[in-house]
C-alpha positions in Angstrom: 8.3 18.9 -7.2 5.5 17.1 -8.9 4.8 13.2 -9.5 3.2 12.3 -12.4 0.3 9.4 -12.6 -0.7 7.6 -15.5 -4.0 5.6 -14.3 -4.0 3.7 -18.1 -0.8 2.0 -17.0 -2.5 1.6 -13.3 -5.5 0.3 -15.2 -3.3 -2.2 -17.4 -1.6 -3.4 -14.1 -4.8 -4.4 -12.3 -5.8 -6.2 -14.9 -2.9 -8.3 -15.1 -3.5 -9.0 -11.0 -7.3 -9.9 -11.9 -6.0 -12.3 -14.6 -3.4 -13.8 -12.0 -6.7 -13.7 -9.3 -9.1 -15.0 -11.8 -8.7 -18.8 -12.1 -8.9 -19.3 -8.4 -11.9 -17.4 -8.2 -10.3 -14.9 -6.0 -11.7 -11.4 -5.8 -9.7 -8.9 -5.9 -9.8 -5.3 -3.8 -7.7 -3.0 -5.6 -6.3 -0.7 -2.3 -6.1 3.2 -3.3 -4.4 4.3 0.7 -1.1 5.0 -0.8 -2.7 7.7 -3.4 -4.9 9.0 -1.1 -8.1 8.0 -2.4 -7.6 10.0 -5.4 -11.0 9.3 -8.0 -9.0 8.5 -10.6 -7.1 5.8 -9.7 -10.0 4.3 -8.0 -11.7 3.9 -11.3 -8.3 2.9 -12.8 -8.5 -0.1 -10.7 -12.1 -0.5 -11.1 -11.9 -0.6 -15.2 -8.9 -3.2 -14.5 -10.9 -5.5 -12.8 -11.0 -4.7 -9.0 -14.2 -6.2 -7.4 -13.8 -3.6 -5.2 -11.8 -0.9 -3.1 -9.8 -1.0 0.1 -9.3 1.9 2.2 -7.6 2.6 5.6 -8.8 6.4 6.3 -12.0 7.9 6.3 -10.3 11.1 4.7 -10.0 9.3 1.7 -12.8 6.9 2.0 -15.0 10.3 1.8 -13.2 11.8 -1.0 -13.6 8.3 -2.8 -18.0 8.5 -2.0 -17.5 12.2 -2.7 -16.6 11.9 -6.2 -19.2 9.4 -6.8 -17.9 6.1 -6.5 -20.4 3.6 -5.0 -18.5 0.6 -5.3 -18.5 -1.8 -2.0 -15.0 -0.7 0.3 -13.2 -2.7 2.5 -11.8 -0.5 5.2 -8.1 -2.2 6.1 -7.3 -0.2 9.1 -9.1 -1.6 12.7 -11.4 1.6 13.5 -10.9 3.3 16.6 -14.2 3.9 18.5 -14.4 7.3 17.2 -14.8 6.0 13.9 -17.3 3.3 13.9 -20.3 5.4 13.2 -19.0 6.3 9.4 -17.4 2.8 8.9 -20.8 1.4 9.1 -22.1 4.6 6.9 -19.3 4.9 4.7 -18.2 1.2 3.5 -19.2 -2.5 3.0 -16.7 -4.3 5.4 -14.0 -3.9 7.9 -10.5 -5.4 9.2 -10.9 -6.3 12.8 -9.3 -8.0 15.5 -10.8 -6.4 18.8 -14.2 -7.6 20.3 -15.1 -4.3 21.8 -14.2 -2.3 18.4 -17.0 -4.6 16.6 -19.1 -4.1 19.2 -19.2 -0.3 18.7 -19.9 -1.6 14.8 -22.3 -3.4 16.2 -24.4 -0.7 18.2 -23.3 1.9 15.1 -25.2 -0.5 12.8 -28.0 -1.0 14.4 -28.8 2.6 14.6 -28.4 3.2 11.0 -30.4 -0.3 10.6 -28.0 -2.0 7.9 -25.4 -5.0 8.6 -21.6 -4.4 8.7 -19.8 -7.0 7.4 -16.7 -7.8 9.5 -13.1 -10.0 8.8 -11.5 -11.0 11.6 -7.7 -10.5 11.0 -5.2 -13.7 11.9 -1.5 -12.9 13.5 0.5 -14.8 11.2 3.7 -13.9 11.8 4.2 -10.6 10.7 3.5 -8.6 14.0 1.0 -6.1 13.1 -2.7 -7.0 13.3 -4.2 -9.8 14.5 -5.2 -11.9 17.0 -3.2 -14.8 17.9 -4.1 -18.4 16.7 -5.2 -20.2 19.4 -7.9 -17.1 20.1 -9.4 -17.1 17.2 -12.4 -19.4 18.3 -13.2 -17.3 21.2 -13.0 -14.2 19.5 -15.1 -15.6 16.5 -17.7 -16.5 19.0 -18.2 -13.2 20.6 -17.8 -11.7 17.2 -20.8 -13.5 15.3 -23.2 -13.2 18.4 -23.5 -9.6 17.7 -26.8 -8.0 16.2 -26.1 -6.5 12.6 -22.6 -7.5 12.2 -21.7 -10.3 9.7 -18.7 -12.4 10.7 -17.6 -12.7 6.9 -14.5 -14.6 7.1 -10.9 -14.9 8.3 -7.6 -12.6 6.9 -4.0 -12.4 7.2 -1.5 -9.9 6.8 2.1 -10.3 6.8 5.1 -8.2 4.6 4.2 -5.3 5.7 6.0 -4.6 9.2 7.9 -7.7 10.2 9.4 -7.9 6.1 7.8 -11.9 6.3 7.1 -13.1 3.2 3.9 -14.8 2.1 3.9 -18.9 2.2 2.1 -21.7 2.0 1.9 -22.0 5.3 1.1 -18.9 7.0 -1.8 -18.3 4.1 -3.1 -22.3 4.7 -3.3 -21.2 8.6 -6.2 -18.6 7.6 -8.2 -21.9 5.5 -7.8 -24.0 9.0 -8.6 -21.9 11.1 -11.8 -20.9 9.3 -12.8 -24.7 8.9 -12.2 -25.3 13.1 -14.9 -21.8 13.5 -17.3 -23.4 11.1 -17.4 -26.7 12.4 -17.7 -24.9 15.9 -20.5 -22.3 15.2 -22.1 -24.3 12.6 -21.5 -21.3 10.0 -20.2 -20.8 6.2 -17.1 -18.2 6.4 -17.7 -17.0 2.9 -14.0 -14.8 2.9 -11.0 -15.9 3.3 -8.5 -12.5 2.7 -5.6 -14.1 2.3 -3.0 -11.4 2.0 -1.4 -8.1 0.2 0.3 -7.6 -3.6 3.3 -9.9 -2.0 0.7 -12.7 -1.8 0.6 -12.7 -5.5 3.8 -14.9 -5.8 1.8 -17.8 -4.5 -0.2 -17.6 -7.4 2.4 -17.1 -9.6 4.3 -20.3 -7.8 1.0 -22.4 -7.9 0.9 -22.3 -3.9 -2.1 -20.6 -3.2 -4.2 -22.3 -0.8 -7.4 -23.5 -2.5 -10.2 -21.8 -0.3 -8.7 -18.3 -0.6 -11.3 -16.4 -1.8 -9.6 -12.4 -1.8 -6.6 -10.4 -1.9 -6.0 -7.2 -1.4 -3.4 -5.6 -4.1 -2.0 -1.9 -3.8 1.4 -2.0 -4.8 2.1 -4.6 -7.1 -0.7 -2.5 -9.1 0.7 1.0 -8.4 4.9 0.1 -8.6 4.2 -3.0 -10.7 6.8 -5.5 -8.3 4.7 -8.1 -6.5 7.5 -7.9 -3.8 11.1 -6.6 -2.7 12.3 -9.8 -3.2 12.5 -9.3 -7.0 11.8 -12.4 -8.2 9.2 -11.3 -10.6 10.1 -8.5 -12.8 7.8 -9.2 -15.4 4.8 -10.1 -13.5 3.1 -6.6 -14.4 3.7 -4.9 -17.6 4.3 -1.5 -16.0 6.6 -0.7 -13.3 6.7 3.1 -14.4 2.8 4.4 -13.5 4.5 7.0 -11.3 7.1 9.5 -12.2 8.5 11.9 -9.6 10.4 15.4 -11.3 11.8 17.7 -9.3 14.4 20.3 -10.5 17.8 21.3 -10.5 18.7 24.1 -8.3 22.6 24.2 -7.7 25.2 22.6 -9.7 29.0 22.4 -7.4 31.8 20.5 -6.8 32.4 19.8 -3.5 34.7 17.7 -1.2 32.4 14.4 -0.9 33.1 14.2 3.4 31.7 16.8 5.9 34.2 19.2 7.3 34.2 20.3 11.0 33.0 18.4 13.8 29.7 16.7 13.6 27.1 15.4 15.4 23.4 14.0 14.9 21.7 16.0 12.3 17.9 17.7 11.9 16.9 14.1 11.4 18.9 12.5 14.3 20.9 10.8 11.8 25.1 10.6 11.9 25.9 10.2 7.8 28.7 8.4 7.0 29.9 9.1 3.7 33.4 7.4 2.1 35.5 9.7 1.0 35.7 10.1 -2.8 37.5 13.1 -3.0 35.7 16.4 -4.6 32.9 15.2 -6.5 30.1 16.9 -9.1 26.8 17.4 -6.8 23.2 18.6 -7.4 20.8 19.8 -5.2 17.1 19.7 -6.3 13.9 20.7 -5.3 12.5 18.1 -3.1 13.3 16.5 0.1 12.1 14.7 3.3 9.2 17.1 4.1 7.8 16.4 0.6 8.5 12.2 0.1 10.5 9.2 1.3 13.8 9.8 -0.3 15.0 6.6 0.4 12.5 5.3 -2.1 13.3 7.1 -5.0 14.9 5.7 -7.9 16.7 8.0 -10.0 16.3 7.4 -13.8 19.4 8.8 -15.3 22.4 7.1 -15.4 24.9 8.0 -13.1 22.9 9.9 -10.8 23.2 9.0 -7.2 21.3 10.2 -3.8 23.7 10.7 -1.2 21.1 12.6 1.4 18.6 15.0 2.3 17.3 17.6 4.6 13.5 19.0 4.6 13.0 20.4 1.8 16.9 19.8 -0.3 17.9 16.2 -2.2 21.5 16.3 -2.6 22.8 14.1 -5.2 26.3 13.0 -6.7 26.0 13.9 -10.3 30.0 13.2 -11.0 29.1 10.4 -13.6 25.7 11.4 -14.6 24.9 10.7 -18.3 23.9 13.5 -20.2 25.7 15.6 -17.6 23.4 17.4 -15.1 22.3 21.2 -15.9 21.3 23.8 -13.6 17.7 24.5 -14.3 16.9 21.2 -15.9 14.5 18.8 -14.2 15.2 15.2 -12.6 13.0 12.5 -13.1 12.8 9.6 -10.6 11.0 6.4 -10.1 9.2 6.3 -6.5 8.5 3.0 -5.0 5.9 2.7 -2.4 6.9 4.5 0.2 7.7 7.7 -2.2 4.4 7.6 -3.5 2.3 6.7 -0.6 3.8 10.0 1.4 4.4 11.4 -1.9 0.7 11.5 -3.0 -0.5 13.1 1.1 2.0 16.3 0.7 0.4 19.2 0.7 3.5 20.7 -1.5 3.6 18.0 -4.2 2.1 18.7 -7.9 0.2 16.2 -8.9 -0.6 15.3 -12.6 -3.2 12.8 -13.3 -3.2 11.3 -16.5 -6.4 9.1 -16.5 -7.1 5.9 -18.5 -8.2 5.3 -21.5 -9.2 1.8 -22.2 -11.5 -0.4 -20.2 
């Protein structure tokens, strides 16, 4: 199996997002995680306009400073203690939400005798980080009383655990809370992160709070869809950066229903499959060890998944158009959650086109 990346058409996309960022004066962090930090889509991004990089592991963070890219990084994950010492080192700014985490920033920064600049994250519906609302004043407080730490500003995160979509409302409640810490503290919040690639649709609806001030894109950059919802298909011009080919190795006919009793498989899972009768299926060379086969697309017509196992993608080929040859390779379109496990395995090819304009 190998995926294909073509860092002009990632270049071309995150240039549309800083032309949708631009007028509102909203900077934009181009996020690399789900490739890995891999160099050359960092510098994709930065040649279309990124401001600069988000990260949320030091592995990568360290390839990205290895390869000689000094740009400021965001770090998106909340460290863990262990970590703190090469946050500080390593990058610009972090994500947090706990007061003891940014108090080991603190102490890290002030041994290495530079300021850490420090986003406190919002819970805004989604689940995932963030404190809740009506803490956000007390944990400001013991936030920007720390030596060498920088409270920059408020963020919010939602789409990516919970599924809630960016509004209005749960973006505004960033902007109000940062105005009740300012008039408390008597401080300027200079950031206000106001969300991921789904956040782009309030920019594209006209609903993005005024005082917003960053977002922080990876996949509407990478997959070119600004969310699941797909309202906006032609937001960004490419939605084919990433190409995922794997090939063909058995061609059958089978009955389309399992035979013989059955219970959970290797994956815990009970398939349920109608029964079609026999149908033409294709096994290639790829399978859940390698990506998220639930989020591939495959490009021929005709072709559909039915399942996989480790390391086999079984597909029904019965209508496939050309038909499907033993030997040939399969191409399919990965959406986020193909690339971002397809881009960490260890048994994946990769083939980095990288861009050319900019």
């Amino acid at each position: 199996m190998r995926i294909e990346v073509d860092c002009e058409r990632i270049r071309r996309n995150t240039e549309a997002v800083a032309t949708l960022c631009a007028p509102q004066g909203i900077e934009l962090a181009g996020v690399t995680k789900a490739c890995c930090g891999h160099p050359a889509v960092a510098r994709a991004m930065l040649a279309g306009g990124a401001g600069l990089l988000a990260e949320s592991r030091l592995d990568n963070v360290r390839r990205l400073r290895k390869a000689g890219i000094d740009c400021p990084i965001l770090m998106l994950r909340l460290p863990s203690f262990d970590e703190v010492d090469e946050v500080v080192r390593l990058t610009q700014a972090s994500l947090n939400s706990q007061v003891e985490t940014v108090g080991a920033l603190s102490r890290a920064a002030q041994a290495q005798g530079v300021d850490h600049r420090v986003i406190l994250m919002v819970e805004a519906g989604d689940r995932r980080e963030g404190v809740m609302p009506e803490r956000v004043l007390e944990v400001a407080r013991a936030m920007a009383g720390l030596p060498h730490i920088e409270l920059a500003g408020l963020g919010v995160n939602v789409t990516c655990i919970g599924g809630v979509l960016p509004t209005r409302e749960n973006t505004q409640l960033a902007v109000d809370l940062a105005i009740d810490v300012e008039r408390a503290l008597g401080l300027r919040l200079p950031t206000i992160s106001a969300g991921n690639s789904a956040s782009l649709a309030l920019l594209l609806r006209g609903e993005m709070p005024a005082r917003a001030t960053q977002l922080r894109v990876g996949g509407a950059i990478l997959i070119g869809e600004v969310d699941s919802t797909g309202d906006w298909p032609t937001a960004m011009p490419h939605q084919d950066a990433f190409v995922v080919w794997a090939p063909v190795i058995e061609v059958e006919t089978k009955p389309s229903t399992p035979e013989g009793p059955v219970a959970p498989n290797a994956f815990g899972e009970v398939p349920v499959w109608p029964d079609k009768g026999r149908r033409r299926r294709a096994i290639v060379a790829a399978g859940r060890q390698d990506l998220v086969i639930e989020s591939l697309v495959p490009h021929r017509p005709g072709v559909i998944i039915v399942g996989a196992s480790s390391d086999h993608l079984v597909l029904d080929v019965t209508e496939a158009d050309p038909a499907v040859r033993l030997g040939e390779e399969l191409a399919f379109r990965p959406l986020y959650g193909a690339i971002a496990t397809g881009m960490a395995s260890r048994t994946a090819t990769q083939v980095i086109k990288p861009h050319t304009g900019g």
